[in-house]
N, C-alpha and C positions, 0 to 999 in steps of 0.2 A: 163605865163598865165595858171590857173590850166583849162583844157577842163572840156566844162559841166557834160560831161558821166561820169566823175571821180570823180566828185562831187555828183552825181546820187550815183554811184557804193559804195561812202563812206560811202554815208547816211546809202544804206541801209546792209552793214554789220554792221554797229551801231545797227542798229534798231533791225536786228535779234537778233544778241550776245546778243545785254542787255536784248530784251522783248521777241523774238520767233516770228515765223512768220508761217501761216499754221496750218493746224489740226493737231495734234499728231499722227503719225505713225501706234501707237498701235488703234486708237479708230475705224478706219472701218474694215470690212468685206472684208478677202484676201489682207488686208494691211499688208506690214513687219513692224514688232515689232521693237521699239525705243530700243538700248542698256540701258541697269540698271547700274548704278554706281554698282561695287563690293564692299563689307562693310573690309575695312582691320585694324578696329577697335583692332582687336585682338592683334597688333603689340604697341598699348602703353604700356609705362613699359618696353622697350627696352632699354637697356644698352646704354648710347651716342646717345640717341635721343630723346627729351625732348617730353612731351604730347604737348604743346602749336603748337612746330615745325611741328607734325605728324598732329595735326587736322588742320592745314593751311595746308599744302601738301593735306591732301583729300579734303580738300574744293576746291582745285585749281583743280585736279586729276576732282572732280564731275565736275566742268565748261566744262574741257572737252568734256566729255560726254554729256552734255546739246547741247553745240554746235556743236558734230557731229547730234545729233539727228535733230538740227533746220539746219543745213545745209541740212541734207538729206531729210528734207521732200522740201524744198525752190527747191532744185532743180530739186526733184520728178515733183513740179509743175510747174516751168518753163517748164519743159520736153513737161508736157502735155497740155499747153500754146503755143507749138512751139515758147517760146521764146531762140532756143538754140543759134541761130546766135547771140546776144546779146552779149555784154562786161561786165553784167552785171553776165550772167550766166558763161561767162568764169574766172571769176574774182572769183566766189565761187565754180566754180570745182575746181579752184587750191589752195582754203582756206582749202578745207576738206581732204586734205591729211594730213593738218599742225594739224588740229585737231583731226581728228582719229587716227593720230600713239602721238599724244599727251596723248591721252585718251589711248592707247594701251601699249605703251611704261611705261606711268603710273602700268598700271597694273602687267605687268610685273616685273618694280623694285621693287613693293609691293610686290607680292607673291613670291622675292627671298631673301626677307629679313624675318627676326622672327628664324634663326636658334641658335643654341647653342653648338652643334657638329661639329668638323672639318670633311673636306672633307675624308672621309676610303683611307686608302693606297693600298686598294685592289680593288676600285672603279672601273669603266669601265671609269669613268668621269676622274679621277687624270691618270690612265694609260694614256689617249687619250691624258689629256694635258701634259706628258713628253713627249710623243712620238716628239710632235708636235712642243714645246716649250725647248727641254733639262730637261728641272727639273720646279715642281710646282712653285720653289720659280723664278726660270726666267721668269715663265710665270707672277706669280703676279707682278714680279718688274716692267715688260712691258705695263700690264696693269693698276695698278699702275700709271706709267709714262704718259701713253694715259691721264688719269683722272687729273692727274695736270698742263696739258698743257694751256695755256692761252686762254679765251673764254668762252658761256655757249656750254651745248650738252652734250651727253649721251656716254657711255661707253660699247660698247656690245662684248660679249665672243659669238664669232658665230660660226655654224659647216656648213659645206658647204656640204649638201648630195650626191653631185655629185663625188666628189675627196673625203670627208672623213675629210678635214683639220679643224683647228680652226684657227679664226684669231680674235685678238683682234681689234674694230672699234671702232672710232670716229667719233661717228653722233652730225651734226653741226644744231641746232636746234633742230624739227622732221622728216625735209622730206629729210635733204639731206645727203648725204653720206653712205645710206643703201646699203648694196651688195646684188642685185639682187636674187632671190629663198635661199637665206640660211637661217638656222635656229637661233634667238636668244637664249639662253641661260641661261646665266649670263647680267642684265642692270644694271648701276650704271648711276643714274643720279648727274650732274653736272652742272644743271643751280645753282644759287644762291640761290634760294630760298630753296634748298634743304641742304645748309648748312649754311648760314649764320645767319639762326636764333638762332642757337645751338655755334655754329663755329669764327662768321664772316669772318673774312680773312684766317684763317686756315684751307686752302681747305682738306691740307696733313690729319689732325687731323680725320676732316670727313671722308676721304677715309678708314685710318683706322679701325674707327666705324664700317662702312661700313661694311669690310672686318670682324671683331669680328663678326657681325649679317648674316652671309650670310646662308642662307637654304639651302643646298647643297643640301640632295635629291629633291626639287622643280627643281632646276638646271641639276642635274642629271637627272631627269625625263621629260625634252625636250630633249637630244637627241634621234636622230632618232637610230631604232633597228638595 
């Protein structure tokens, strides 16, 4: 028997997602500003990535952004509702995690794509990952490996500023598998949608694209000094 509150709680993340809920963020006075989709337009015409594949990707990427924005005002006002005891409010604190590193993670594997340059052998970036990994090409095989593993979820090349290390991760969706305070770096998405428009079932093909388009200095330019 589905409980009523769950039936409540379904409606209305229907109702937000599809319509919005709440005034817009940005429109009063001492309100925090709604995030802006970033325009990563600049990225068609990329080698092994079709225009059609890329404008579906931002359009899914903008959703994101939509729905952190309507999550965060929904729950601004519950806030100041004292509705926080509620299942309803608990039910979309733990939506907008899925949403904002949706919307985040988006951004990231966009601004580490558009390159044409391999990574410099003199890099601070390729030193760190021999150091770390043996040899670049161990690291890419590894990472590589991570990316065609069975499932959807994300690819991340992270530095852990405490110890200095990298470690290649597998995040399973957007909210699980993230390591705590480290830095991402390198994101390689690996939902479906990110390749099968171009791809279908030939994940491997995609990764390699992947890897041809990769922006090394964008890349280089998260880690920490």
């Amino acid at each position: 028997m589905v409980r009523p509150w769950l039936m409540v709680i379904s409606s209305m993340l229907a109702l937000l997602l599809a319509c919005g809920a709440g005034g817009q963020g940005s429109g009063g006075e001492g309100m925090v500003k709604d995030f802006v989709p970033q325009d990563f337009s600049a990225l068609k015409g990329m080698k092994g990535f079709s225009d059609k594949a890329l404008e579906l990707h931002f359009t899914l990427y903008q959703g994101y952004v939509k729905n952190t924005n309507l999550l965060a005002q929904e729950l601004a006002k519950m806030a100041a509702q004292n509705q926080t005891a509620s299942p309803a409010y608990a039910e979309l604190k733990r939506r907008f995690g899925w949403e904002f590193n949706g919307m985040r993670l988006h951004e990231l594997y966009f601004g580490n794509l558009g390159g044409k340059e391999p990574l410099a052998a003199d890099s601070k970036l390729k030193k760190k990952i021999e150091a770390n990994f043996g040899s670049f090409d161990q690291w890419a095989a590894d990472f590589k490996a991570t990316g065609a593993m069975r499932g959807i979820g994300w690819v991340v090349l992270c530095e852990d500023p405490v110890s200095g290390r990298l470690f290649n991760v597998w995040i399973n969706e957007h909210d699980l598998g993230h390591l705590a305070g480290v830095t991402p770096l390198l994101i390689m998405d690996v939902f479906e949608h990110a390749f099968i428009p171009d791809y279908g079932l030939k994940r491997a093909e995609y990764i390699q694209a992947f890897f041809d388009n990769i922006n090394w200095k964008a890349v280089e330019g998260r880690m920490g000094k």
